[in-house]
C-alpha positions in Angstrom: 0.0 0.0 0.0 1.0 3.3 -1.2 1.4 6.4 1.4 1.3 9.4 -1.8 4.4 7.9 -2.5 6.7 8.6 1.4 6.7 5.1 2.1 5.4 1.5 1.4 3.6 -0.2 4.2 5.2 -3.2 6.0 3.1 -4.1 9.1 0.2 -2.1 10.6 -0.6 -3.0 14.7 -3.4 -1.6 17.1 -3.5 -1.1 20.5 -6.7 0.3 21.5 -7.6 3.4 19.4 -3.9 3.5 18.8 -2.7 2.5 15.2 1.5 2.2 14.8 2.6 2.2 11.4 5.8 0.1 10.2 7.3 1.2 7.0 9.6 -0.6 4.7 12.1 2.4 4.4 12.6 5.6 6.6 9.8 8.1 6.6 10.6 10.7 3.6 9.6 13.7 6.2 10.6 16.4 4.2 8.3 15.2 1.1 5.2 15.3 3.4 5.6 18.5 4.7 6.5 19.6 0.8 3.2 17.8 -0.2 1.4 19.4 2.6 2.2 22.8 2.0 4.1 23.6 5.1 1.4 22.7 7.3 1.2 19.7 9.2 1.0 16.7 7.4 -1.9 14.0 7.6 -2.1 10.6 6.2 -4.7 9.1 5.1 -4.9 5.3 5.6 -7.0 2.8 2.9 -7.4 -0.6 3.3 -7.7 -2.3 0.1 -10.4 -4.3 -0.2 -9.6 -8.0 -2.1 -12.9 -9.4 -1.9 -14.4 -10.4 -5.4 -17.6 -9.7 -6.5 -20.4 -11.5 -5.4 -22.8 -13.5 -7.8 -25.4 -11.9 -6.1 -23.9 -7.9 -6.6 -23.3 -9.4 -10.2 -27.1 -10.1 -10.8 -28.1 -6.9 -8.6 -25.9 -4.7 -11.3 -27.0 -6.6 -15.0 -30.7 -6.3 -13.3 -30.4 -2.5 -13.6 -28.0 -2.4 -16.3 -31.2 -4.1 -18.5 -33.9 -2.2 -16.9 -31.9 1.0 -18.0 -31.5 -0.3 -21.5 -35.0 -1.4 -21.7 -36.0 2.1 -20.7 -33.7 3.7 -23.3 -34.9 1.4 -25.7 -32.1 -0.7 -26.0 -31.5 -4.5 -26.0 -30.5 -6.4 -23.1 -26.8 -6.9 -21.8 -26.6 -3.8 -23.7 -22.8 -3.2 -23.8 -23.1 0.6 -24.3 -25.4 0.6 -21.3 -22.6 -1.2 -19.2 -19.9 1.0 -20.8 -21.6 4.5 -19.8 -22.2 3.5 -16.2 -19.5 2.7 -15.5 -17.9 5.7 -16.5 -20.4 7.7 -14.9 -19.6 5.3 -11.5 -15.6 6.3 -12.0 -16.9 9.6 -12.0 -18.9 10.1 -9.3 -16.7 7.8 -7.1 -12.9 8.7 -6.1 -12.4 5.2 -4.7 -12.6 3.7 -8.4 -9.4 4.4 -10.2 -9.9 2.6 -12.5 -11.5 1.0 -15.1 -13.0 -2.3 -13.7 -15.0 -5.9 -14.9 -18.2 -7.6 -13.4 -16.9 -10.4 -13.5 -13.8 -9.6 -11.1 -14.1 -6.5 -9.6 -14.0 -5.7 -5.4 -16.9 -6.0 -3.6 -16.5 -2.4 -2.8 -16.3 -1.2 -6.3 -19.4 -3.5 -6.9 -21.0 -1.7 -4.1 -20.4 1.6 -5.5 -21.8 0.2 -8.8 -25.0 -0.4 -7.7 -25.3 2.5 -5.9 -24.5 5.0 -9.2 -27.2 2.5 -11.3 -30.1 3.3 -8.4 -29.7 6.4 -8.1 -29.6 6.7 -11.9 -32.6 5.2 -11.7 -34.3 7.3 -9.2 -33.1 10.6 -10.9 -34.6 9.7 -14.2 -38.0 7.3 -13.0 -36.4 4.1 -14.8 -39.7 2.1 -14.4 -39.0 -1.6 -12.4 -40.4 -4.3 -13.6 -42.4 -5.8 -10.2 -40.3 -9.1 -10.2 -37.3 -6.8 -10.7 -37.8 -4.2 -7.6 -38.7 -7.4 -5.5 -35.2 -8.3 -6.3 -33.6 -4.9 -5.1 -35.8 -3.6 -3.0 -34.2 -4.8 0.1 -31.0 -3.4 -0.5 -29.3 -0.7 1.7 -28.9 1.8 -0.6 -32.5 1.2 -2.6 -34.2 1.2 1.2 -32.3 4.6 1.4 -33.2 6.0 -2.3 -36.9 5.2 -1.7 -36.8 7.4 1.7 -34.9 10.3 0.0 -37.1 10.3 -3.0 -40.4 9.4 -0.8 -41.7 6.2 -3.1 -43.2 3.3 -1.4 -40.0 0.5 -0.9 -43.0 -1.9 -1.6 -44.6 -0.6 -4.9 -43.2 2.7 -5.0 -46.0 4.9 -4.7 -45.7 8.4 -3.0 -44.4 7.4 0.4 -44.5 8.7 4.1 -41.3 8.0 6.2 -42.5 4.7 8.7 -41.0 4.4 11.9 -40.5 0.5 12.8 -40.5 1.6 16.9 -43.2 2.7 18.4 -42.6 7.1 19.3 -45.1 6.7 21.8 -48.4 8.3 21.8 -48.8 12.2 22.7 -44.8 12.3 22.5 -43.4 15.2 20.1 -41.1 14.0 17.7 -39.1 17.3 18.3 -38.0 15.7 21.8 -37.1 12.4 20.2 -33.7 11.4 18.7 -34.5 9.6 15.5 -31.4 7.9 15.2 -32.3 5.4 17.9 -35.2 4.5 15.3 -35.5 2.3 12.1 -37.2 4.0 9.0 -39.0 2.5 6.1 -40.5 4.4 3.2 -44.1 3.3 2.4 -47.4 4.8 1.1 -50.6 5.0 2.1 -52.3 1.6 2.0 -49.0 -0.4 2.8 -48.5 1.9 6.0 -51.9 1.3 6.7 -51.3 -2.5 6.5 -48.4 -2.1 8.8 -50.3 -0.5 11.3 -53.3 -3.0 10.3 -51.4 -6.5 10.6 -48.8 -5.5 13.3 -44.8 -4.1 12.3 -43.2 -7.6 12.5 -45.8 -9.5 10.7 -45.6 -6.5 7.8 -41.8 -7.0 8.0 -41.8 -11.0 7.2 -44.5 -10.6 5.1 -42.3 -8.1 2.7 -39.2 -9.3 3.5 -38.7 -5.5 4.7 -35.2 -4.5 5.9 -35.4 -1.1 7.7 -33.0 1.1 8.4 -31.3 3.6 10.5 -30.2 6.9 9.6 -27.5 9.1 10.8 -28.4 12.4 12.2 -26.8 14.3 8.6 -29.1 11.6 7.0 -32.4 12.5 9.3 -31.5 16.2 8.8 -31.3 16.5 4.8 -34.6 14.3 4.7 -36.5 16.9 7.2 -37.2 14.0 9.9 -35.5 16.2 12.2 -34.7 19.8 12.7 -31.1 20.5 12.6 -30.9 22.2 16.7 -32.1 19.3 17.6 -30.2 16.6 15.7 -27.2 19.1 16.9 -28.3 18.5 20.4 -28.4 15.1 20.4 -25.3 14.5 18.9 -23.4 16.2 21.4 -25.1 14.6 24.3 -24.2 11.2 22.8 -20.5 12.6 21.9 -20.3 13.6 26.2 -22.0 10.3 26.9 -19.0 8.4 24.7 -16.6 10.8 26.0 -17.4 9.9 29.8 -17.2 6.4 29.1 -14.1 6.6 27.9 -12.3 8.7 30.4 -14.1 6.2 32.9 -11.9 3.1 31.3 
């Protein structure tokens, strides 16, 4: 592993939230203060990730990579298609250098992938195919497009955010910290079924994998104000700052 070219990496070790680095040659200090403009340097440590593609990312990314096609009127495995996303992936993404293959790529890069295809998708309503969504809809990142753009993660109607806790009757959502919670975009009737049938039931039913949201997250989507998400956070930094001057 590369450190902008001051060192090569020979062992990394941990003690606690302490991270010692070993390098295979002496530390080029006055190239990192050169690189750094004078200032203090910082280095930024990446793990590379050697994981290959999984066969299900694989199927995730030619599902949408065919849905898009179809929607531009093009045939399946449409090369071109392929070709474009990617490039718009490379661009949107700093952590792909390069250009890459389905059918060996990280599972990171694969991750990112699918990510540039759904929101692709979402910017520009690419229509899914019922059998298709059911495919994807459980996805992270498709859970989290379908609460940014409010569609339903079950049919994707015009949605309403659904908390899977209980906020407690008579209790203003101002004095809650939404972060504890687990969010799930659904419209109308299907929130209406949740409520109807009872949360867990809905969840096997649907095969429904809600998530939580960080308080940037719950800020941009307007679940919370952004004094209160402020206030939260810093009661939870003290909390985590207390427990670790306790230890």
């Amino acid at each position: 592993m590369e450190l902008n070219n001051i060192g090569q990496l020979s062992q990394v070790s941990q003690d606690g939230m302490d991270i010692t680095v070993h390098l295979k040659q002496p530390f080029n200090a006055s190239l990192a203060y050169k690189l750094s403009g004078g200032v203090t340097p910082t280095i930024t440590l990446k793990v590379a990730d050697n994981r290959i593609i999984s066969p299900e990312q694989r199927a995730k990314a030619w599902i949408l990579i065919n849905e898009i096609a179809k929607w531009q009127g093009m045939r399946r495995d449409s090369k071109e298609v392929e070709e474009l996303m990617k490039q718009l992936a490379m661009s949107e993404h700093a952590e792909i250098t390069e250009h890459f293959s389905l059918s060996n790529c990280s599972v990171t890069v694969a991750r990112l992938f699918i990510e540039t295809l759904l929101t692709f998708c979402f910017e520009n309503d690419v229509p899914f195919a019922t059998k298709v969504w059911d495919a994807i809809s459980n996805d992270y990142f498709a859970q989290k497009k379908c609460l940014e753009h409010r569609e339903c993660v079950i049919c994707r109607r015009r949605a309403q955010y659904a908390h899977v806790e209980t906020v407690g009757m008579g209790m203003s959502r101002k004095k809650i910290d939404h972060s504890k919670h687990r969010f799930m975009a659904l419209c109308a009737i299907h929130h209406s079924e949740q409520h109807t049938i009872g949360i867990n039931t809905f969840i096997s039913k649907y095969h429904i994998k809600p998530i939580s949201l960080n308080y940037d997250e719950l800020v941009k989507l307007g679940i919370m104000q952004r004094g209160n998400a402020y206030w939260f956070k810093e009661q939870q930094a003290e909390v985590m700052q207390h427990e670790t001057d306790g230890n």
